[in-house]
N, C-alpha and C positions, 0 to 999 in steps of 0.2 A: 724226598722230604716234603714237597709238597704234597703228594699223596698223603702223607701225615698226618699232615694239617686239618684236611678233608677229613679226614677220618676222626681227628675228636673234636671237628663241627658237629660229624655225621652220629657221634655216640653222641652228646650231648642233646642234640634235638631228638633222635630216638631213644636214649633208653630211657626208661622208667625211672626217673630221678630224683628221688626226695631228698631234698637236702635240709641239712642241718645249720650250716655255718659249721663251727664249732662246738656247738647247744652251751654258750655260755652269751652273754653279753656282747661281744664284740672283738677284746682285748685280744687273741690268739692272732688278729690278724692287725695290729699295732705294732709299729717302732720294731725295737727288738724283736720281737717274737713272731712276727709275720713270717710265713713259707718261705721256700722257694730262696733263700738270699744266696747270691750268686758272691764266691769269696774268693779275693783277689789280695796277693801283696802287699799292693800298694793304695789302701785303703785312702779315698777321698769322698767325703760327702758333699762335696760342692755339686754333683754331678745331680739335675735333676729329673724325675721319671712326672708318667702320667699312664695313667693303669685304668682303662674300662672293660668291668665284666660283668657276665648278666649270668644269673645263678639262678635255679628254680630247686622250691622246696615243697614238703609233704610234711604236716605234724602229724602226731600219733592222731589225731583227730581227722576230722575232712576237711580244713582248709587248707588250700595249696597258696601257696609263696611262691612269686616271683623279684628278684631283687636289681638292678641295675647301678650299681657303683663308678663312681667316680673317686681313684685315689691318686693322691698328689703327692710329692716328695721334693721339697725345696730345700739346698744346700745353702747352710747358713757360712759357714766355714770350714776350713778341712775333716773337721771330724765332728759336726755337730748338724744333724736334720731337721725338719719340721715336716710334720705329715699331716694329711689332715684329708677326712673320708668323707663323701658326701652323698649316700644310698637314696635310691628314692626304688618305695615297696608297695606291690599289688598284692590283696590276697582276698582267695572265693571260698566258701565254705558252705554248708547248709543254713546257717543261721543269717548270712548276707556278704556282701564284699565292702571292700575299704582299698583305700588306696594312699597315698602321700612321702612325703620325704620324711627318711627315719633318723632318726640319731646321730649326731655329727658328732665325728670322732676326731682328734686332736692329740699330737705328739711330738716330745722334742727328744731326739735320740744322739748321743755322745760317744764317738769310740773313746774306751777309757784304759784300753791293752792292747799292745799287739805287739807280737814277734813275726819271724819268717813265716812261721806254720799256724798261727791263727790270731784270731781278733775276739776282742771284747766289748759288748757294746750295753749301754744301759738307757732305759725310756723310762721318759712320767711325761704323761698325760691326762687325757679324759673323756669324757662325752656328755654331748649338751644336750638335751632331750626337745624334741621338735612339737611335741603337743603331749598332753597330760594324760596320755593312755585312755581317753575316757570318749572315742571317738560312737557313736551310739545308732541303736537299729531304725534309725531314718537314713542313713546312706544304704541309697539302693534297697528301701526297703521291701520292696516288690516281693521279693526273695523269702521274706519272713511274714508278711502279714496273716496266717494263717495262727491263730489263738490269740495274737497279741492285740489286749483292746485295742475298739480304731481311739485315735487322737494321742496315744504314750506312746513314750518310746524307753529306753534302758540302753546303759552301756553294753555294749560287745562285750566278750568275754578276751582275755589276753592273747589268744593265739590268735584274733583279728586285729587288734592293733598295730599300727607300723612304726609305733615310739614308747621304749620301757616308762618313762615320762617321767627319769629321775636323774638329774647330775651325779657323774660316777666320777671315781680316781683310781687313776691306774697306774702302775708300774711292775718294771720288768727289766730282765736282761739277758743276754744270748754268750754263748761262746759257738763260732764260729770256724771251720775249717774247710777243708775243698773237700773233703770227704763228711763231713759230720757238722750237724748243727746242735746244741743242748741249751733249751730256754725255758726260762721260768718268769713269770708274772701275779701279779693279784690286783682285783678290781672289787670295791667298793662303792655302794651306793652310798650316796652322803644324804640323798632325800626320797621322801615318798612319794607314790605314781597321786593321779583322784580317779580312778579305777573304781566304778562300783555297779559292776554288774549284779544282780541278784538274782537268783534262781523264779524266788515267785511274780517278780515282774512282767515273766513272760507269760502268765496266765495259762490258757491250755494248750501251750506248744506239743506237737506229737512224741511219745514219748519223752516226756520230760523226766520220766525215773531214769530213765538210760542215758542217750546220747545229752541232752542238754546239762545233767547233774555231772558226768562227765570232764564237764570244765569246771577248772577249779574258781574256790571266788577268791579273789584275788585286790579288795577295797581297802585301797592306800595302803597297797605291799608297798614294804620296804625291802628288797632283796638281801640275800645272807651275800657274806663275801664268799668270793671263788677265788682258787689256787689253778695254776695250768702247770705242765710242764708238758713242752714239745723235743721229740727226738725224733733228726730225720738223718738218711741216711743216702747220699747225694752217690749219683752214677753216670759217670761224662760217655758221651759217643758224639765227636764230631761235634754238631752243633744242636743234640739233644740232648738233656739234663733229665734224668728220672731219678725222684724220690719218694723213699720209703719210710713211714713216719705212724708215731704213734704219738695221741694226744690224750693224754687222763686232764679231765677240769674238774676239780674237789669243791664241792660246796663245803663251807666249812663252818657257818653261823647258819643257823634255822632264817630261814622267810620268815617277815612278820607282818601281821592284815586286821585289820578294824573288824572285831569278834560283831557280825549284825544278823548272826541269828538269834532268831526270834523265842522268846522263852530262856537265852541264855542266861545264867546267872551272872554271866562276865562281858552282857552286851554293853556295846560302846568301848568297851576295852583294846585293847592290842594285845595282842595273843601271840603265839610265837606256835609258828604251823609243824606239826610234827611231821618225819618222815621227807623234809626238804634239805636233808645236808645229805652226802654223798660224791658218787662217782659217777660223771658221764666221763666215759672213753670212746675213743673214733680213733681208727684204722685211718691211713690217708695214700693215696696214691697221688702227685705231680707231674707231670710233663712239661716240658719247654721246648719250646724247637725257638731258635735265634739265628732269625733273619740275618744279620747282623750284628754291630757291637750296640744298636740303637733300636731293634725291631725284634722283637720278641710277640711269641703265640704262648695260652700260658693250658694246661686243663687241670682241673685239678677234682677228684674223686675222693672221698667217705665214706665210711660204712660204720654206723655207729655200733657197739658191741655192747657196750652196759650202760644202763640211765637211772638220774635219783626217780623215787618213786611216785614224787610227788613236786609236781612242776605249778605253781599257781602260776609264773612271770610268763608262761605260754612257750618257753624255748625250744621245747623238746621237738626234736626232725628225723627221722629214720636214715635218711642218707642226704650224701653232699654231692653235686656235678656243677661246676662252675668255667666257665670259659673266659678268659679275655684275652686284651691285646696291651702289650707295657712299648712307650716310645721312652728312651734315656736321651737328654740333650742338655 
């Protein structure tokens, strides 16, 4: 078993890992809905956890993500949690790097059912956005100075930012079994990012028809709501747990972004972005090896399969590899 262990260190640091999270927001990994929930009988939330994992991502573009989480799980009384996330995110790319704590996530979750053979559990939460998306090509601008006059600078585009930079609302809830998990959630943004990248800011960046146009603009997006539903399919050996899981997240309302091109007949307006509602789906493989009833190793692998077509919030990730360590006390 400890060879185990080693071994999804040893894939994680080698393989070729782009991850995604979820490619939504956050929410998939909240309250209810969160991986991995280990079910027991005799359901008590009093018991509290503390969970660090360090996750590296690839967008369909060239920044790569790296993420380090801290989540926390505090027993209010026997059947009610409070959880609360606190990521802090690197990411490098052609156009420069960035770095900071991202969006703090927040939840209070309630068993609201339970028999011998399974539990029901339900979340409302949220997340607080740590800076206004609008982090710009003076960090680390070494990286870019090549077209962009000297003395300006411009926002990054969304797949370098490390905070959607909008107060969201979330809720959810799970039915739970030793063999089966089935959860569903939705997340709303309640405000808009100050996101304002613009393409001709960057003067004569290299290929700006191509890679730089590429990113979508994305000025005071308001994101559409998403729908999740997770279904994972849990498999005991001893003191390893493997599951099998499949995650669809529905965008279900268009994106919408402050129309500021130029010659439009609807500049200044808010526009509503076509081709931003749909279906990211991701594939999920888990692991757990449990040291103990307190000491747990966790891996957890992705493979995104279908994505919406048109992503301006920057979410979109090819695959997921994430690793951590959960202490329960």
């Amino acid at each position: 078993m400890k060879l185990l262990s080693l071994c999804f260190l040893g894939l994680v640091i080698t393989t070729n890992s782009y991850g995604q999270g979820c490619s939504d927001a956050g929410f998939c990994t909240m309250g209810a809905m969160r991986p991995s929930q280990i079910y027991t009988k005799a359901i008590n939330f009093k018991l509290r956890s503390a969970e660090l994992s360090y996750g590296t991502a690839k967008t369909n573009l060239s920044p790569k993500i790296k993420v380090v989480t801290l989540d926390m799980n505090f027993g209010i009384n026997d059947k009610t949690s409070f959880q609360i996330k606190l990521p802090y995110q690197w990411v490098k790319g052609n156009l420069g790097e960035t770095s900071g704590a991202s969006d703090i996530s927040y939840s209070f979750t309630r068993n609201v059912y339970s028999t011998e053979h399974y539990h029901i559990n339900a979340t409302l939460g949220g997340k607080i956005p740590t800076n206004n998306s609008d982090k710009d090509s003076e960090v680390n601008s070494q990286h870019l100075t090549t077209g962009m006059p000297a003395g300006t600078s411009t926002d990054l585009p969304m797949y370098y930012q490390t905070s959607l930079g909008s107060y969201d609302i979330v809720a959810g809830a799970s039915l739970i079994s030793k063999k089966w998990m089935f959860a569903a959630g939705i997340q709303a943004a309640l405000t808009k990012n100050k996101n304002d990248f613009r393409w001709g800011q960057w003067g004569n960046y290299p290929d700006q028809e191509g890679y730089l146009k590429d990113n979508s603009l994305a000025n005071n997006l308001k994101r559409g709501t998403d729908i999740m539903v997770r279904v994972e399919r849990a498999f005991h050996f001893s003191n390893v747990d493997i599951r099998l899981g499949m995650l669809p997240i529905y965008r279900i309302t268009k994106d919408e972004v402050l129309d500021i091109r130029s010659g439009s007949p609807t500049q200044g307006e808010r526009i509503k972005v076509d081709k931003t509602t749909g279906l990211a789906l991701t594939a999920l493989l888990n692991v757990a090896y449990h040291f103990n009833t307190n000491h747990s190793i966790k891996f957890l692998y992705g493979k995104k399969l279908t994505d919406r077509e048109v992503n301006p919030d920057g979410l979109t990730r090819k695959n997921v590899a994430t690793l951590s360590y959960e202490i329960r006390f």
